[in-house]
C-alpha positions as CSV (number, residue, x, y, z in Angstrom):
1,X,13.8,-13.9,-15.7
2,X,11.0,-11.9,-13.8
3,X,10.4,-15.2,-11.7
4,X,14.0,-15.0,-9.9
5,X,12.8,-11.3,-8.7
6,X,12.1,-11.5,-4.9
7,X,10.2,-8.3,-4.4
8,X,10.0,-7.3,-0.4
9,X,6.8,-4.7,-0.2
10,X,6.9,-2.8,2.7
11,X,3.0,-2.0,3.5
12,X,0.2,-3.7,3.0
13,X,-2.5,-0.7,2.3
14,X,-4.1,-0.4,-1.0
15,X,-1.7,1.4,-3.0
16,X,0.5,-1.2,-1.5
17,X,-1.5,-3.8,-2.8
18,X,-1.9,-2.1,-6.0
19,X,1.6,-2.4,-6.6
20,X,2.0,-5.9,-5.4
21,X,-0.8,-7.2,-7.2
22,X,1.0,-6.2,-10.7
23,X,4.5,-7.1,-10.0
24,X,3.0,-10.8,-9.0
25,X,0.9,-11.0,-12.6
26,X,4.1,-10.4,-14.0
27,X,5.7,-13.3,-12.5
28,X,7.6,-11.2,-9.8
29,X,7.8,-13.2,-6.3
30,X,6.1,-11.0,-3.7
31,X,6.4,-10.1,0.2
32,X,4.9,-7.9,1.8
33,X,5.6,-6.8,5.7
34,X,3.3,-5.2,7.6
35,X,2.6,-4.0,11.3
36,X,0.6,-6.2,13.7
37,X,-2.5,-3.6,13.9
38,X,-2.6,-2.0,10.9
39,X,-4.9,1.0,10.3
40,X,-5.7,0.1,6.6
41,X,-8.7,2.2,5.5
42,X,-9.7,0.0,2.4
43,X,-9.8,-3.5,3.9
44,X,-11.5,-5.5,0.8
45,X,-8.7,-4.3,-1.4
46,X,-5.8,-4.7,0.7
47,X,-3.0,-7.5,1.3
48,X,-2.7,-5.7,4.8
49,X,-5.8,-8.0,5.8
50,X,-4.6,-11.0,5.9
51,X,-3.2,-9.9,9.3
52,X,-6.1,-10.1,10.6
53,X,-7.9,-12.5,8.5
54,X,-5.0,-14.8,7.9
55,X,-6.2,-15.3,3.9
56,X,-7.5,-12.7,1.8
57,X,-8.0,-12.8,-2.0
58,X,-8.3,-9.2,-4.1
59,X,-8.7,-9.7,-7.9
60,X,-7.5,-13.5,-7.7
61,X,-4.2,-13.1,-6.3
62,X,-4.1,-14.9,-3.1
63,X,-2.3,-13.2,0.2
64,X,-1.6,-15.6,3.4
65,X,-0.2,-14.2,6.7
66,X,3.3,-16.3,7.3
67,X,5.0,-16.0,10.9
68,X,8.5,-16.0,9.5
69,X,11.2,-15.8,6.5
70,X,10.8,-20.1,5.8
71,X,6.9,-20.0,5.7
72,X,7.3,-16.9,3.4
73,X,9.5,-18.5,1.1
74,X,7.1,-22.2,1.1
75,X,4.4,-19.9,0.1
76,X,6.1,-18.3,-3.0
77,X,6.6,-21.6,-4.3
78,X,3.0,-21.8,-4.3
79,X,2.2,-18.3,-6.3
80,X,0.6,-17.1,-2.8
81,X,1.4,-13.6,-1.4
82,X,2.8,-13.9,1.7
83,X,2.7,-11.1,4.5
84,X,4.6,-11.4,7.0
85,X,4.1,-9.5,10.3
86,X,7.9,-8.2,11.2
87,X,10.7,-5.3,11.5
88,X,11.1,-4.6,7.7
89,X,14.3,-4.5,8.2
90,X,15.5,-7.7,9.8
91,X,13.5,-9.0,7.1
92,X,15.4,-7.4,4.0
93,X,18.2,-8.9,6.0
94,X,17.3,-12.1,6.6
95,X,15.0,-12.8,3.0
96,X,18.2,-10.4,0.4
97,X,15.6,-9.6,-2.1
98,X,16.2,-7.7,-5.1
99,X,13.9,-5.4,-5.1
100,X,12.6,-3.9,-2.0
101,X,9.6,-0.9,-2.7
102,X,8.2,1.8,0.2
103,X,4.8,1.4,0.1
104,X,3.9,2.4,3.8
105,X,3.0,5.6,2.7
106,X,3.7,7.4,6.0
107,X,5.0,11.1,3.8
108,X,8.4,10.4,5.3
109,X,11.0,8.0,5.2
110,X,11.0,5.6,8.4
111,X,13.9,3.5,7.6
112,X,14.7,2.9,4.1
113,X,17.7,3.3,2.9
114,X,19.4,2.8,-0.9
115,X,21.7,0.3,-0.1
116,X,18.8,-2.3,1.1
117,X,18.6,-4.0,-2.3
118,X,20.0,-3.9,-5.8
119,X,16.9,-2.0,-6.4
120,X,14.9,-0.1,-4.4
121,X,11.7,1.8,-5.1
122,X,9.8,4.6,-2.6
123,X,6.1,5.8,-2.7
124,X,5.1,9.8,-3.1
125,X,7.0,12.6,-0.7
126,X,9.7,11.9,1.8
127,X,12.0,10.2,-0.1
128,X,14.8,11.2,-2.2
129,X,16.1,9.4,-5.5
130,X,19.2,8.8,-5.9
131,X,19.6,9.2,-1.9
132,X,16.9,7.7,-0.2
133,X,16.1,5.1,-2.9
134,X,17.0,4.4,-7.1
135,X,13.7,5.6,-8.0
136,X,11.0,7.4,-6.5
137,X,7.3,7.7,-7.5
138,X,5.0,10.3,-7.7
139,X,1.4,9.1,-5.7
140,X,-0.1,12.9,-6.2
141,X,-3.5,12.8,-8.4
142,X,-3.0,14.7,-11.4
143,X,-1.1,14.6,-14.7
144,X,2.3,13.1,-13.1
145,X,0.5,10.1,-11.3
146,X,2.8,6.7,-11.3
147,X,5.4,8.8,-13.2
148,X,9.3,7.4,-12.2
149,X,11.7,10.2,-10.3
150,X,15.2,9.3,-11.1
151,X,16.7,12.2,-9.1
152,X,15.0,14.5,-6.7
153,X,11.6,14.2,-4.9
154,X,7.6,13.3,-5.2
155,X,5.2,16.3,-5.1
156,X,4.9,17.1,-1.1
157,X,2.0,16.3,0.9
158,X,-1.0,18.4,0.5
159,X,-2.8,16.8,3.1
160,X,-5.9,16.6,0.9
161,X,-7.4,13.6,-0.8
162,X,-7.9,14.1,-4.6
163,X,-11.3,15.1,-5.5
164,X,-14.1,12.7,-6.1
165,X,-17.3,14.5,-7.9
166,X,-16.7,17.8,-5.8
167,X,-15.6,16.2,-2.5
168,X,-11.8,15.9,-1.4
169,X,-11.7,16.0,2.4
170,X,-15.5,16.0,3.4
171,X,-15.8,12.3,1.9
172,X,-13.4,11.2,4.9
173,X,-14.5,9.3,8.0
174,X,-13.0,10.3,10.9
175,X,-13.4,9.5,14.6
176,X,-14.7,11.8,16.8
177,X,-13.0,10.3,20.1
178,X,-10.8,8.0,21.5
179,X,-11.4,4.3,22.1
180,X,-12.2,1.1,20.9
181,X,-13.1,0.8,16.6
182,X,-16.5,-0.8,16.2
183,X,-18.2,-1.1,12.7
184,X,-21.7,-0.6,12.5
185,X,-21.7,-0.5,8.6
186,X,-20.2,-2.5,6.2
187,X,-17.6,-1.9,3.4
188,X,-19.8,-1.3,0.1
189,X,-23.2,-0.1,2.6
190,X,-25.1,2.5,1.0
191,X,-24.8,5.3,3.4
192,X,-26.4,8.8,3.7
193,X,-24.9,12.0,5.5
194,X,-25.0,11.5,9.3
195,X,-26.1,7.7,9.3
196,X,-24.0,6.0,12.1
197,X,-21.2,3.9,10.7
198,X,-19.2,3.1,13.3
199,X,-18.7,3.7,17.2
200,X,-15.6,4.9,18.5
201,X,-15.9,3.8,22.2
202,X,-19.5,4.8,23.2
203,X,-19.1,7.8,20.7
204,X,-20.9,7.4,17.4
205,X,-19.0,7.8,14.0
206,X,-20.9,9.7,11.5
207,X,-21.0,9.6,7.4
208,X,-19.8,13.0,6.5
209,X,-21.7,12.7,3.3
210,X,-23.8,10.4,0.9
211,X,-22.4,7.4,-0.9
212,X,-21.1,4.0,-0.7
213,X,-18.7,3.0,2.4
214,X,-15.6,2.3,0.0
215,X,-13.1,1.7,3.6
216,X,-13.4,0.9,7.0
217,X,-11.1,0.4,10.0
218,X,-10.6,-3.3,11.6
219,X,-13.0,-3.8,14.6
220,X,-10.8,-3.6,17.8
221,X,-8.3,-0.9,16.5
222,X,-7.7,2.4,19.9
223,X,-8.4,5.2,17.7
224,X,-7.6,9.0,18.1
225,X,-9.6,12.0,18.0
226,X,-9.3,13.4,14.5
227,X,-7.8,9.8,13.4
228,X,-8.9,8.6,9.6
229,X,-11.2,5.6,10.4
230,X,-13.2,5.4,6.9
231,X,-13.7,6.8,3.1
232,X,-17.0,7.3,1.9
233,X,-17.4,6.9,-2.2
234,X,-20.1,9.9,-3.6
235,X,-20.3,8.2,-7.0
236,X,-22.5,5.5,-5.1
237,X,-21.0,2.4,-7.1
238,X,-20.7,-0.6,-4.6
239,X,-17.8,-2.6,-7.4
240,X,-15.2,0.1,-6.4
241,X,-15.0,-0.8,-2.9
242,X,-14.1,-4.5,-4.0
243,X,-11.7,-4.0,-6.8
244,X,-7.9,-2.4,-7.0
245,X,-8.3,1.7,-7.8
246,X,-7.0,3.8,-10.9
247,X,-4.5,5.5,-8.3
248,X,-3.0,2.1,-7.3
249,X,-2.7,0.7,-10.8
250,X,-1.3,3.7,-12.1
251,X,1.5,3.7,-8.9
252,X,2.0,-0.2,-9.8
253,X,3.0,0.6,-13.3
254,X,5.0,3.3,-12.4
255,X,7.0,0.5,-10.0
256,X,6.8,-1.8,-12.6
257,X,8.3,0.3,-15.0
258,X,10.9,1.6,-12.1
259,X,12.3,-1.8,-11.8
260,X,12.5,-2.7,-15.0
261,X,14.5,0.4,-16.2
262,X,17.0,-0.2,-13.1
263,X,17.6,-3.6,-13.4
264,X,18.6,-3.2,-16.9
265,X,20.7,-0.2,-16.4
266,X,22.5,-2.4,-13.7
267,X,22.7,-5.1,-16.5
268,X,24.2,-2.7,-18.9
269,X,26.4,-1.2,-16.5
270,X,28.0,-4.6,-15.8
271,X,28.4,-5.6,-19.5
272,X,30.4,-1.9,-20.1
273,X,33.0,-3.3,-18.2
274,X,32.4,-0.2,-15.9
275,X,31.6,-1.7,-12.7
276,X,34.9,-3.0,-11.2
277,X,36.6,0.4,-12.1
């Protein structure tokens, strides 16, 4: 039954929550770790906020921050999302899920390994199926979006965001300085090209073009110079900054469809009579 599947989702970002979102309508149970300051971009559609929220609610699924394994396990009982801020790996440990997915997104593998669950399931480049994980999925725009990798490797990093009406890296926010992260706008502001959006210590950070303000770093965050501090929509509509993308739902299905296929070949694999041999 998909309700005995405890799911560990390392990352809370959007794709992350993307993913989670799905596997919890299907009657998965869902936890998600994150870091203690994460630098997630698209904050009204993320799980990752709860860290600094401590509840946060994206498309009616309900994510709490928990401070350990117990409270993460009360809250599953009560069809809430918990995150729990912790070392992924003392968690898989502590929680044996059967599933755990890579959604940190970091282009490289920082930790996970195959032998973590029964099934586990990695996001885009750095990872290798069948050596770094069961399954791996490709997070590139394009005609192989969400598709499952069974053996060998997501397309590598290009470095450039997929293109959005002509603009792929000119519609990102990025800080000019070092310092303290202060909004100025909001997520979903109508913004034109140079309007202040943020300050970055005393330095102002600038709209690099016209739109909507789809993401936006947590107040209180030390930035870099060059870091990634926001996303700026140029199709102008405010309801996309608030609800779960076509790139995350199409990476969710993907895991969905991942874990499915796995836990039934495992399933099959014990009823050949294979598996002792």
């Amino acid at each position: 039954m998909l309700g005995d599947i405890v799911v560990v989702v390392k990352g809370g970002g959007d794709l992350a929550t993307g993913v989670a979102h799905r596997l919890h309508r299907v009657g998965m149970k869902v936890i998600i770790t994150e870091l203690s300051q994460p630098t997630v971009i698209r904050r009204a559609v993320a799980f990752a906020s709860a860290v600094f929220e401590g509840e946060v609610t994206v498309e009616g699924v309900v994510a709490r921050r928990v401070e350990d394994a117990a409270q993460a396990l009360a809250l599953l009982r009560k069809g809430i999302v918990p995150v729990l801020v912790a070392p992924e790996a003392s968690v898989v440990r502590e929680l044996k899920p059967t599933v755990v997915v890579d959604a940190i997104i970091a282009k490289r593998n920082t930790g996970t390994q195959i032998t973590d669950a029964s099934v586990v399931v990695a996001l885009g480049p750095g990872f290798t199926a069948r050596l770094d994980a069961h399954a791996v999925i490709e997070t590139n725009r394009g005609h192989n979006l969400g598709r499952v990798i069974l053996e060998g490797q997501a397309a590598p990093d290009t470095g450039i965001p997929g293109p959005v009406m002509g603009y792929a890296s000119e519609r990102v926010v990025r800080s000019p300085g070092e310092g303290l992260f202060r909004g100025v706008k909001a997520i979903g502001d109508r913004v034109e090209a140079g309007d202040v959006v943020a300050r970055a210590g005393d330095q102002p950070v600038l709209a690099p073009i016209s739109g909507v303000l789809r993401g936006l770093l947590a107040d209180g965050l030390a930035v870099k110079e060059g870091m990634k501090v926001g996303d700026v929509d140029p199709r102008g509509v405010r309801e996309h900054c608030f609800t779960i993308s076509d790139k995350a739902r199409a990476i969710g299905g993907g895991v969905l469809e991942a874990i499915l296929y796995l836990l039934r070949e495992g399933e099959e694999w014990k009823e050949s009579g294979l598996a002792g041999k």
